[in-house]
C-alpha positions in Angstrom: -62.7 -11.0 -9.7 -62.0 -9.6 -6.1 -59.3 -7.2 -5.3 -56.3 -8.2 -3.4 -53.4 -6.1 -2.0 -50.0 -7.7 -2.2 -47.7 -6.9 0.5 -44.0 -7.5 0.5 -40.6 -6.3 2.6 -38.1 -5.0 1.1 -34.5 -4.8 2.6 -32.4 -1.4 1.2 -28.4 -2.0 1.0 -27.4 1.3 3.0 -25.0 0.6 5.7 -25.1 3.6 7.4 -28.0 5.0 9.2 -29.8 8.7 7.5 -31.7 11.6 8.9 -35.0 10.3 10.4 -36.6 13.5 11.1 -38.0 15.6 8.8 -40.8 18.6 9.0 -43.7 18.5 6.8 -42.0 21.0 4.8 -39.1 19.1 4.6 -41.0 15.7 3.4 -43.4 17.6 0.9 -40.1 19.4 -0.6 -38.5 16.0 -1.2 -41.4 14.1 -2.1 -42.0 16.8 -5.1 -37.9 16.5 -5.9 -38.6 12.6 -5.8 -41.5 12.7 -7.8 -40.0 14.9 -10.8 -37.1 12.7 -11.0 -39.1 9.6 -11.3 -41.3 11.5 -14.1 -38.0 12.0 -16.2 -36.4 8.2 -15.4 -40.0 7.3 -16.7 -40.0 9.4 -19.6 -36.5 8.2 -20.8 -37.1 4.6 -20.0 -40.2 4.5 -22.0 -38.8 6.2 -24.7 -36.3 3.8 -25.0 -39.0 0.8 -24.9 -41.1 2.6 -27.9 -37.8 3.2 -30.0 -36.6 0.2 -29.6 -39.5 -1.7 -30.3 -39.7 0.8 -33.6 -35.8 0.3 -34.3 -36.3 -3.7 -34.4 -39.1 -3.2 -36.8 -37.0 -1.8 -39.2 -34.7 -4.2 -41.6 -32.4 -1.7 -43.1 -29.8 -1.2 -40.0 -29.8 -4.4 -38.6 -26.7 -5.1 -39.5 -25.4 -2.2 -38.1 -23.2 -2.3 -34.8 -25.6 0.2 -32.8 -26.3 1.7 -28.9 -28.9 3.9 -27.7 -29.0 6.9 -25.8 -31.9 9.0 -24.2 -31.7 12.5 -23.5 -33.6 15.5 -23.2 -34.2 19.2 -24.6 -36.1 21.5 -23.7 -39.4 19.9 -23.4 -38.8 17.2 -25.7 -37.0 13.7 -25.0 -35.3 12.2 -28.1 -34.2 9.0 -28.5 -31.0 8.3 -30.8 -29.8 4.8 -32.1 -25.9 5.5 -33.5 -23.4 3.2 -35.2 -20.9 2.7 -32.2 -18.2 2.3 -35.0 -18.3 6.1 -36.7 -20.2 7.4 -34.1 -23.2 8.4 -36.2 -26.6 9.0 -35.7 -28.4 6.4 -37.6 -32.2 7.5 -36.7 -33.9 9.9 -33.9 -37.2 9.2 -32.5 -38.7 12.8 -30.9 -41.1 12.5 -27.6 -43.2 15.1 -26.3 -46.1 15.2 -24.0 -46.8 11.7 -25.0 -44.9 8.7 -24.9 -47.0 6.1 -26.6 -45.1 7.0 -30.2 -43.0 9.2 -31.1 -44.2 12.8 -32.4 -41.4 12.8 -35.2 -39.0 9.9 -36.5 -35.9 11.5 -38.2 -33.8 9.0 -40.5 -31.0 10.4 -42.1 -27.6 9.7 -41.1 -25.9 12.5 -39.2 -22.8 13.5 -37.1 -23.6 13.3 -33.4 -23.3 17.0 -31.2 -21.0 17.2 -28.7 -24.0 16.9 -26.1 -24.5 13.0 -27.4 -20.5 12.5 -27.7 -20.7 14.0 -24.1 -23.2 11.8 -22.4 -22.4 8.5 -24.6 -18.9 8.9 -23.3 -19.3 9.7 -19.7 -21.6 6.7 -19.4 -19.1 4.6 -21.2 -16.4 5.7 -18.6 -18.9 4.8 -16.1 -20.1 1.6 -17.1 -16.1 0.3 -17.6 -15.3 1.6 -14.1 -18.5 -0.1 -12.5 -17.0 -3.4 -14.8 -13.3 -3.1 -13.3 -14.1 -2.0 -9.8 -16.7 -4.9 -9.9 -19.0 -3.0 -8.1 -22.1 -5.4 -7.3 -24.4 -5.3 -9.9 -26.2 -7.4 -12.1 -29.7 -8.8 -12.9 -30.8 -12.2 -12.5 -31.7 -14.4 -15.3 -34.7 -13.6 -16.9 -34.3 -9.9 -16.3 -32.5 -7.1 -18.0 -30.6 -4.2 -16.1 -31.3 -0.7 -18.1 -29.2 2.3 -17.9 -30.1 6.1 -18.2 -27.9 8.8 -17.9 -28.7 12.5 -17.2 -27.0 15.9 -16.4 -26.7 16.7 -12.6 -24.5 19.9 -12.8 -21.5 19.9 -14.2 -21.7 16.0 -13.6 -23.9 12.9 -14.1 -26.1 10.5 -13.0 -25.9 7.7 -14.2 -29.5 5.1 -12.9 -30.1 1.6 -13.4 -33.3 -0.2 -13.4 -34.6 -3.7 -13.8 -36.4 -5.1 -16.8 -38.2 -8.3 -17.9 -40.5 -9.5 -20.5 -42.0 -11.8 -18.2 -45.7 -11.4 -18.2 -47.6 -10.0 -14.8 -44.0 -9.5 -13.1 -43.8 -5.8 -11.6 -39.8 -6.0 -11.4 -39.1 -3.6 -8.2 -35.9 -3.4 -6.4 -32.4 -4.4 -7.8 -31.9 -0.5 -8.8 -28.8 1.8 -8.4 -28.0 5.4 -9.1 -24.2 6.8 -9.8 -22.9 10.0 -9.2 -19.6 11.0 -11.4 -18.2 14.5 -12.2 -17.8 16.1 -15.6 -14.8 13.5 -16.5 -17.2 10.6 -15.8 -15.0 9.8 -12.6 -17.0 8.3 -10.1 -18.0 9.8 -6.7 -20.4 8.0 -5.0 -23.7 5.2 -5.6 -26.4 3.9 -3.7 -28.5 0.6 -4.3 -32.4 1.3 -3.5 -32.8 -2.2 -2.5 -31.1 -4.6 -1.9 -32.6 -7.0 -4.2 -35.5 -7.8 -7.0 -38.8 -7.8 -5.7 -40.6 -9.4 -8.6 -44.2 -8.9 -7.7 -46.9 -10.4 -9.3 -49.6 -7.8 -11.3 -52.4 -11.4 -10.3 -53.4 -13.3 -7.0 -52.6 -16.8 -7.8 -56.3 -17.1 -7.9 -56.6 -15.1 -11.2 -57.8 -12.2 -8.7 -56.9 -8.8 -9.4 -54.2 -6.9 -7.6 -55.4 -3.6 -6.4 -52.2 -2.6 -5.2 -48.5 -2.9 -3.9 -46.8 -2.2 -1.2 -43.5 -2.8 0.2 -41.3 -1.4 3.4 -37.7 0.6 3.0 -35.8 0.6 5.9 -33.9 3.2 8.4 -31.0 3.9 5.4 -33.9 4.6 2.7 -36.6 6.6 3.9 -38.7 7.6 1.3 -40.2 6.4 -1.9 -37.4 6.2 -4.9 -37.6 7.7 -8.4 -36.6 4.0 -9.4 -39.7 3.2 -7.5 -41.8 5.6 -9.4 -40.4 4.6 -13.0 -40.9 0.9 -12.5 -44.2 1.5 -11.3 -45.3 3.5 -14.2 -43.9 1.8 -17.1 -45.5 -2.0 -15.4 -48.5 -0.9 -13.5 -49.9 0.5 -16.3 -49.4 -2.4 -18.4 -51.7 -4.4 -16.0 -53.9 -1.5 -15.1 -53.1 -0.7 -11.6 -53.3 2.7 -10.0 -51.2 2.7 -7.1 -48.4 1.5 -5.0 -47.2 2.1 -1.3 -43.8 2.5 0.2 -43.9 1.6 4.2 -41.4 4.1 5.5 -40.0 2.5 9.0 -38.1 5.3 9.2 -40.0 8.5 9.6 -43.6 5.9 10.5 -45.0 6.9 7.5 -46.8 5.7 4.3 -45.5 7.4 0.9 -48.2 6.4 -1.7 -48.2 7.2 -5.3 -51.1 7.2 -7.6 -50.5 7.2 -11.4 -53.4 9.1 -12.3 -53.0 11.8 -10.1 -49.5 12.0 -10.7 -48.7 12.5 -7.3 -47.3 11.4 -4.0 -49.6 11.4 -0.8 -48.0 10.9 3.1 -49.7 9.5 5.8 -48.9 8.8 9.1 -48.5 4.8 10.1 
């Protein structure tokens, strides 16, 4: 089968217009920053996918009232599943290195430490703010919206990123970050994109996609960690190596390569 690139434009939701100019120093600094966030978001999201696939498996605490949370230590990114009644831990899946399956499954029943109660209830505080302030988002039907909190300082961030179970969908776009400080107040948030770019993994000819691309306009200049996460959790599901972000502002191209594991810039 041939190899076909699918190109598509993507509109960001940024009003206001960001710094356009940056030295090479500048760009590989960010890029790097950019590139280790995306890592993490990745890491959590696709512990969640493995541990939830694992938790459904099971037929003992399904008829337990249960949430998730993701978080890391150290080196190792643990995956939690808690009764949202008595705030327990009901069983912990441990990730390290490699996230295909879990390096240690832990299933006795235990209080949760004041890091979980932390994190479970700043993203609850979150989560009802971005409910009563009706900020604008939402995924369409067919899709899921996931959510992954993590320490920034003293605060959190607080990401969301589109899901489906639709076959040979790449689900870009529709993505968010929130910033809130230690109380779970929050400060600021950005949408990536301004909507879901659902792009195919196949030509509509059965031919093989060799890779993506899409632009970002003036207000989002680089590549996104949201960007980065999607892109490793789908493309690898339908065997692709790389995707391209068309930067309009700075005129250049941000590509990312799985294998690598790495971002490389070129001029448009």
């Amino acid at each position: 089968m041939k190899n076909i690139i699918i190109v598509l434009l993507a509109m960001t939701s940024q009003l206001c217009y960001g710094q356009t100019s940056f030295t090479d120093q500048e760009i590989k600094q960010k890029t790097d920053s950019i590139l280790q966030e995306g890592t993490k978001l990745y890491q959590f999201e696709r512990a969640a996918w493995v541990s939830t696939d694992l938790f459904h498996e099971r037929g003992d605490l399904k008829q337990v009232a249960v949430n998730y949370l993701v978080y890391q230590t150290n080196d190792t990114v643990r995956t939690i599943f808690y009764d949202k009644a008595k705030k327990q831990s009901l069983i912990e899946y441990f990730f390290c290195k490699t996230f295909d399956a879990p390096v240690l499954t832990r299933t006795h029943i235990r209080e949760l430490t004041f890091k979980e109660n932390q994190l479970i209830d700043a993203r609850n505080k979150m989560i009802e703010q971005i409910i009563k302030e009706k900020y604008p988002v939402g995924a369409p039907q067919g899709y899921t919206l996931n959510n992954q909190i993590i320490p920034n300082g003293k605060g959190f961030k607080l990401y969301f990123v589109t899901g489906t179970s639709q076959n040979n969908i790449i689900p870009l776009g529709n993505d968010y970050i929130f910033h809130a400080d230690e109380s779970g107040k929050i400060l600021s948030w950005k949408r990536f994109h301004s909507r879901l770019l659902p792009l195919p993994s196949k030509g509509e000819d059965g031919s093989v996609v060799k890779g993506l691309i899409h632009s970002h306009l003036v207000a989002e200049p680089f590549i996104s960690a949201t960007d980065i996460c999607t892109f490793k959790l789908y493309g690898q599901l339908y065997g692709l190596k790389n995707f391209s972000v068309l930067s309009t502002a700075l005129a250049k191209i941000f590509t990312f390569d799985i294998d690598d594991n790495k971002i490389e810039v070129k001029n448009r």
